[in-house]
C-alpha positions in Angstrom: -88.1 -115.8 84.8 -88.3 -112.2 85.7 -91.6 -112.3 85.3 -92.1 -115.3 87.7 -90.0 -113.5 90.2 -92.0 -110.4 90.1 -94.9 -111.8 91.0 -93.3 -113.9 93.6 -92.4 -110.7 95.5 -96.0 -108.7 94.8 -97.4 -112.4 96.5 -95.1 -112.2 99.5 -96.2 -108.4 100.0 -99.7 -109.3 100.0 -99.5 -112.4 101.8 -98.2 -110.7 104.5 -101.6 -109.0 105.7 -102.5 -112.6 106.6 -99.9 -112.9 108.8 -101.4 -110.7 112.1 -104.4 -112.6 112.6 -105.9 -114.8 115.6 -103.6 -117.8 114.4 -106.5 -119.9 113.7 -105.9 -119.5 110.0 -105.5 -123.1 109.5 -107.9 -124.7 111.1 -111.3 -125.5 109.4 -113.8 -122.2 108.5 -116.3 -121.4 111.6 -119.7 -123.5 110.9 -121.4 -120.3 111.2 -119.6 -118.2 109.2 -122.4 -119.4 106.4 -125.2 -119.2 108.3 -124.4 -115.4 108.9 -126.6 -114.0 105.7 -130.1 -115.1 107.1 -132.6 -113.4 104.8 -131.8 -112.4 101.3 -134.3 -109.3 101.6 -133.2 -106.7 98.5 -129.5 -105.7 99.6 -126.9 -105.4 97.0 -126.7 -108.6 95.1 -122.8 -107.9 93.7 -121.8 -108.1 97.6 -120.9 -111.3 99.5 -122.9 -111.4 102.5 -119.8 -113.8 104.2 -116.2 -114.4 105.0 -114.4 -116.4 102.0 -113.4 -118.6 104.4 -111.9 -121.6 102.0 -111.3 -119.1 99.4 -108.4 -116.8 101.5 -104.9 -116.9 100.4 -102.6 -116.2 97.1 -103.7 -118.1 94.1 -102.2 -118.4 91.1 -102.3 -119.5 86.8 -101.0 -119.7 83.8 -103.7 -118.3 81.2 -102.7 -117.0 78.1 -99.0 -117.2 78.2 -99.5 -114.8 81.4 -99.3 -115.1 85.3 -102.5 -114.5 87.0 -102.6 -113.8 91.0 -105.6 -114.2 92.9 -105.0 -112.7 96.5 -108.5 -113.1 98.8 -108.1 -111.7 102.7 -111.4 -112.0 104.4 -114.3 -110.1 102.4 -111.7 -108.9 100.4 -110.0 -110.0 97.0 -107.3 -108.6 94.3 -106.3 -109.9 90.7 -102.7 -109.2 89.0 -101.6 -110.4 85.7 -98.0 -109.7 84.4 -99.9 -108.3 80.9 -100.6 -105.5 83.7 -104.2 -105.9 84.9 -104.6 -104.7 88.2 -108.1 -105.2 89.8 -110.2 -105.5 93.2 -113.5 -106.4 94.5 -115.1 -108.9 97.2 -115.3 -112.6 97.5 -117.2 -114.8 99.6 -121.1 -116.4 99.9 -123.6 -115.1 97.6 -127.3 -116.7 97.3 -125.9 -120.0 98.6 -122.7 -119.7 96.4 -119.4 -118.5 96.9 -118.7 -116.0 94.4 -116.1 -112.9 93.1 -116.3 -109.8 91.9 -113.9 -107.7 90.6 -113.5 -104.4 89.1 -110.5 -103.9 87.0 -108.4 -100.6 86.3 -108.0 -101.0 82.6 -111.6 -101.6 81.8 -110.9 -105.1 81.5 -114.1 -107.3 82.3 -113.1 -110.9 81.6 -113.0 -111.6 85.2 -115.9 -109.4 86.5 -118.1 -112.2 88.1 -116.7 -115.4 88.9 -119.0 -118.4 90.3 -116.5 -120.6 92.2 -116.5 -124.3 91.2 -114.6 -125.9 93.9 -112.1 -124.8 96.4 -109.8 -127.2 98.3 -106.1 -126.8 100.7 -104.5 -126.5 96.8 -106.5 -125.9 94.0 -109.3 -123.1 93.2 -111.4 -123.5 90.2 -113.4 -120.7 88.6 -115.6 -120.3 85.9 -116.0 -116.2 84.7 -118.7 -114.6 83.7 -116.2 -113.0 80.8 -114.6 -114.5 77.8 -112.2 -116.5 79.9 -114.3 -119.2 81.0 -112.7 -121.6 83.5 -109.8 -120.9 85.4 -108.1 -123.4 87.4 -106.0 -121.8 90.3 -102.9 -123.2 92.6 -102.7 -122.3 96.0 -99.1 -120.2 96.5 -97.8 -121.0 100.6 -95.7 -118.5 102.2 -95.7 -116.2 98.8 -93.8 -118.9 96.9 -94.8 -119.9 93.7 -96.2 -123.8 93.5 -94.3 -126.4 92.3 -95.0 -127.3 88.7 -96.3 -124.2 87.6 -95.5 -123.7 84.1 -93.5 -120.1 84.0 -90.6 -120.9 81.8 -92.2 -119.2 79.0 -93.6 -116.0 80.5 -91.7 -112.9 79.9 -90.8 -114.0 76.0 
């Protein structure tokens, strides 16, 4: 339960950043907020050429017995697990997909590149590029963790 509470509070703090915007954070993505990247013409592939629109907020799992976060503010996104991975990198539309990158500080690279599946107001699923395979995320509000998230047995 620590655990859970932990990462309860690290979502709150970076849920906050979200807070100081135009206010129009809930009403549907601007239709030309994918029409932005015209012309694919040699730029860096790894970088999403567009807002994440859909994809901004706190997400969170269970995936391995650990808590994963998944915190995406504009361009920009950030991965915590509670077995200590800490990583950041850019999310958004790539070649007519919405993808995420990451980098991670321990090396790890099992969620390098992630392809995103489907996105909707609760749940975000991802397949990565790593050994993880598909991920299926749940939207956090207000830096609370969802309802019905298993966390009883993290932190034994």
């Amino acid at each position: 339960m620590a655990v859970a509470a932990g990462l309860a509070g690290t979502l709150a703090l970076t849920g906050c950043s979200s807070d100081s915007g135009s206010g129009s954070g809930d009403g549907p993505a601007s239709p030309g907020a994918s029409a932005s990247g015209t012309a694919g013409t040699g730029g860096d592939s790894s970088t999403p050429s567009a807002a994440a629109g859909k994809l901004e907020g706190s997400w969170v799992a269970t995936t391995g017995g650990k808590a994963v976060a998944l915190v995406i503010t504009g361009k920009q996104a950030g991965l915590f697990t509670t077995g200590g991975t800490v990583c950041t990198g850019t999310a958004g539309d790539e070649a007519g997909m919405q993808m995420i990158h990451l980098k991670c500080t321990d090396g790890n690279k099992d969620r390098a590149t992630g392809m995103v599946d489907s996105v909707n107001s609760t749940t975000l699923k991802v397949t990565w590029s790593g050994n993880l395979g598909k991920e299926s995320y749940t939207k956090a509000e207000g830096g609370q963790l969802p309802s019905g998230l298993p966390t009883a047995s993290l932190g034994s």
